[in-house]
VOGU-3710 file (C-alpha; in Angstrom, 3 decimals, decimal comma):
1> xxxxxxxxxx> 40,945/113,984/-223,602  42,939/117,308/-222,883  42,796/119,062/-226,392  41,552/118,590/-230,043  38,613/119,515/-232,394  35,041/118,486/-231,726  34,169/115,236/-232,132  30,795/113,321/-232,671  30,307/110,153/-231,842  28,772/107,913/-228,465
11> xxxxxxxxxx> 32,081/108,550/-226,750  31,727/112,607/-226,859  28,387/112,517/-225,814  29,183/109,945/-222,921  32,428/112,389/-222,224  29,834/115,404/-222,309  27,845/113,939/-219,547  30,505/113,109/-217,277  32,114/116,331/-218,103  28,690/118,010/-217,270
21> xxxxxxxxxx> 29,090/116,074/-213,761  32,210/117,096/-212,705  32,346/120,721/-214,302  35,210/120,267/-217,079  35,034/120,513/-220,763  35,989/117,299/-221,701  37,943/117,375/-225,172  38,978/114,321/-227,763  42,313/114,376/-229,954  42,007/112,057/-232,527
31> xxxxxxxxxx> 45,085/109,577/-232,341  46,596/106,680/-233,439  45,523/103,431/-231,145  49,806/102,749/-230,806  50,387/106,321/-229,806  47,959/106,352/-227,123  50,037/105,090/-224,373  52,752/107,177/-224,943  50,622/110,165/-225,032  49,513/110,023/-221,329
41> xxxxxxxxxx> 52,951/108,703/-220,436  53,833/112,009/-221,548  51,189/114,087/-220,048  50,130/115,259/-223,309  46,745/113,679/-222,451  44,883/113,387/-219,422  43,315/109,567/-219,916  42,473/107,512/-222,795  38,945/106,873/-223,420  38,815/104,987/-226,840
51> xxxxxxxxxx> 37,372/101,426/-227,218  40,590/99,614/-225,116  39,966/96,424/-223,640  41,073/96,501/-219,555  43,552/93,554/-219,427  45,356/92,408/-216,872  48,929/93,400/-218,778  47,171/96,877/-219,457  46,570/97,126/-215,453  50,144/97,049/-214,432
61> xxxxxxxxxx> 51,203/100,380/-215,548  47,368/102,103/-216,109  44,333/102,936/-214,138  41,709/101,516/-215,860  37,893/101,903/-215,109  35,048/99,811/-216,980  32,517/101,706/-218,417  30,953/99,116/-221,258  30,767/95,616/-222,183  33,096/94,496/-224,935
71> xxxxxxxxxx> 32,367/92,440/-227,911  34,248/91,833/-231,149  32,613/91,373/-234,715  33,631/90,548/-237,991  32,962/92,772/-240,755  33,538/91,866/-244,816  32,232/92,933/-247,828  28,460/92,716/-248,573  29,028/90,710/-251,580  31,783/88,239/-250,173
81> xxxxxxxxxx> 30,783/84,530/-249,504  29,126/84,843/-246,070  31,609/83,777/-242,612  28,838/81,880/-240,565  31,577/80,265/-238,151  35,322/80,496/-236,386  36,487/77,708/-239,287  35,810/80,289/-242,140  37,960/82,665/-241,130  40,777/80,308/-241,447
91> xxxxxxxxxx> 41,127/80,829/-245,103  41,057/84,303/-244,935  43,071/87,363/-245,332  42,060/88,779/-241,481  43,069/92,651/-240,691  42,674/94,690/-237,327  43,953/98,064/-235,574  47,744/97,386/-234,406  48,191/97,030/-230,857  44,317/96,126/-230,175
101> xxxxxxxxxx> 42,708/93,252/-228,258  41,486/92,554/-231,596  45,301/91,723/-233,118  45,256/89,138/-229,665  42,184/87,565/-231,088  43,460/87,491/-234,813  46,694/85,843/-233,239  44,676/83,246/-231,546  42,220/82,265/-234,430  45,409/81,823/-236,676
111> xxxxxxxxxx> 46,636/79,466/-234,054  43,427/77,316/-233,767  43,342/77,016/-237,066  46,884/75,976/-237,599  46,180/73,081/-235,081  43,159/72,241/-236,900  44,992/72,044/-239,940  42,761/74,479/-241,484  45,299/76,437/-243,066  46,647/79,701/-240,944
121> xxxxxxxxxx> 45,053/82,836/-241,876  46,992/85,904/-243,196  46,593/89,088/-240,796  47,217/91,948/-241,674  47,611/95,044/-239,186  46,936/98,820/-239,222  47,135/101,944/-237,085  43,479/103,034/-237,152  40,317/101,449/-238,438  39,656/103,740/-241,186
131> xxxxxxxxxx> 42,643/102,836/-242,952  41,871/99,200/-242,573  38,423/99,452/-243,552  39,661/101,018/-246,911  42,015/97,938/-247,768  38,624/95,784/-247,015  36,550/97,961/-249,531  39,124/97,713/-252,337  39,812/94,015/-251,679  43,353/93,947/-250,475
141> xxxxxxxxxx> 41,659/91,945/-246,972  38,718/89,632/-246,835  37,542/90,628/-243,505  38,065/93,308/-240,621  37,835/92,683/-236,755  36,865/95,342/-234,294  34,349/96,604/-231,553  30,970/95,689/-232,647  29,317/98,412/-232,153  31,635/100,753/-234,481
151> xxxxxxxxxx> 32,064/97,492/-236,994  28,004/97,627/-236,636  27,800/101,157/-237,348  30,172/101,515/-240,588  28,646/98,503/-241,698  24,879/99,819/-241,373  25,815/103,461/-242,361  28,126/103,225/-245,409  25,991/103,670/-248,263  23,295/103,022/-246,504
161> xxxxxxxxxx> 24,577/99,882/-245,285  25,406/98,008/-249,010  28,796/97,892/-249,019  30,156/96,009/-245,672  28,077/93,372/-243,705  28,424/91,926/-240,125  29,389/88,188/-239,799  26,885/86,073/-237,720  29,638/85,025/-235,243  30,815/87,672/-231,794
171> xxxxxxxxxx> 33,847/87,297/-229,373  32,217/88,391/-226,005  34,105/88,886/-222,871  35,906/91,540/-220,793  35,004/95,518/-220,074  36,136/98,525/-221,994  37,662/100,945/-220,248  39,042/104,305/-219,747  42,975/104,474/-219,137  44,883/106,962/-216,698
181> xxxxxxxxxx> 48,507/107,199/-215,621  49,136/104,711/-212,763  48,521/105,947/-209,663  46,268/108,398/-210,893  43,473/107,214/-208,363  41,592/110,332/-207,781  40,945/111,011/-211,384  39,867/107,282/-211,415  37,898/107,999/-208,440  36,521/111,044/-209,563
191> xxxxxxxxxx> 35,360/109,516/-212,819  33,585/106,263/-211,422  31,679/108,904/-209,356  30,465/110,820/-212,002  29,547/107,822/-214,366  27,207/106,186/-211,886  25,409/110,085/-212,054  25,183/109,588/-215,539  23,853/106,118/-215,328  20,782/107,226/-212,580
201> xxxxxxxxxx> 19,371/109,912/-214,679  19,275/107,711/-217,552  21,466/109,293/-220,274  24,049/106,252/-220,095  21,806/103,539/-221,695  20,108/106,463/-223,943  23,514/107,485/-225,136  24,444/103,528/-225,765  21,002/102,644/-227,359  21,622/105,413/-229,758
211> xxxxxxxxxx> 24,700/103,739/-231,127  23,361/99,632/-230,744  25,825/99,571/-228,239  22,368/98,821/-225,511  23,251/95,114/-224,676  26,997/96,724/-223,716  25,657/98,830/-221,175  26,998/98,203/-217,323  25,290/98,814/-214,050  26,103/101,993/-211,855
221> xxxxxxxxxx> 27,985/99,034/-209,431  30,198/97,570/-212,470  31,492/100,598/-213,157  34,662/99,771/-211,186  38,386/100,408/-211,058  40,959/97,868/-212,726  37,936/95,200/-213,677  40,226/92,581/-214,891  42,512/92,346/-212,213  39,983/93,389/-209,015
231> xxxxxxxxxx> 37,613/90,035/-209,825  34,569/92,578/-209,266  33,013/91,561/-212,864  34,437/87,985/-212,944  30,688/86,785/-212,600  29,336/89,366/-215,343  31,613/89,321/-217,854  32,989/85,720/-219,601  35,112/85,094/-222,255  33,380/83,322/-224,795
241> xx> 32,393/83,243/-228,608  28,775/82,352/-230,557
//
């Protein structure tokens, strides 16, 4: 968030309204998702706001506060045999960014199928999505997990949406969040403030309807600090698949 070139994208224009609230310029670096972490351990960064899933392993050394749903989609080729269920993916070459709740998720469909005697899926990890989606394109994986609403995007933007297609099937549960040093609790503070701003004048869900991110969207109150340790959004947000 400290330094970097001018990005696009819902996060920006989500950072440009908070920024707008609490008089900064906020800035985004790209960077890899395993380099992220180190980064603000560093001080080379002042938070990381990037789709990261709050955890409760994540909450003992960050600061994390919840600022969207999260969901996780499959994405394969247009042309591929269509995945209409969990059991599919069992015989497939799976890939996600390293590091990601998404390589948790790969790690637990492989086991679940192995029990079901499915046959165990290969997985395949990388360090940013781009790179992954261009071993799906050239058929090197069958299938890419991620965010939905980036894995909706690419799929619905890339050639006007003929090359990659989103599987019927979504892993729902938890909050994304944005990650500070521990103990950084006025940032934290500071932040939560200025994002329930943004969510009473109505920019928040305009800003998340814009990217098909609207059924992600959180109230001004579950916007909260550490959400998967403080119980807060135990009763909003489940764990569960469809």
């Amino acid at each position: 968030m400290k330094t970097g070139d001018t990005m696009g994208g819902m996060l920006p224009e989500l950072g440009t309204e908070v920024g707008a609230v609490l008089g900064v310029d906020v800035q985004f670096e790209a960077m890899a998702f395993p380099g992220l972490v180190p980064a603000l351990t560093a001080k080379r960064i002042d938070g990381i706001w990037t789709l990261m899933q709050a955890t409760e392993e994540r909450e003992t050394t960050l600061e994390m506060i919840s600022y969207m749903k999260n969901s996780q989609s499959f994405m394969t080729l247009a042309d591929a045999a269509p995945v209409e269920n969990t059991e599919a993916l069992c015989s497939l070459h799976l890939s996600t960014v390293r590091g990601g709740t998404s390589q948790r998720l790969l790690d637990s469909i492989a086991e679940d199928c192995e029990k079901a005697a499915h046959g165990r899926p290969e997985i395949s990890l990388f360090d940013d999505p781009a790179t992954a989606q261009t071993q799906l394109r050239s058929g090197r994986v069958d299938a890419f997990a991620g965010i939905t609403v980036p894995v909706r995007y690419v799929a619905d933007t890339v050639e006007n949406g003929s090359v990659f297609t989103v599987a019927p099937i979504e892993y729902l549960g938890g909050a994304q969040a944005i990650a500070l040093a521990k103990g950084d609790t006025d940032l934290a503070a500071a932040l939560q403030a200025a994002f329930k701003v943004v969510i009473d004048s109505g920019r928040y869900k305009e800003i998340l309807a814009k990217y098909g991110a609207e059924n992600e969207t959180f109230t001004a109150e579950q916007i909260v600090l550490n959400p998967a340790t403080s119980g807060v959004l135990d009763d909003v947000v489940r764990t569960e698949s469809k």
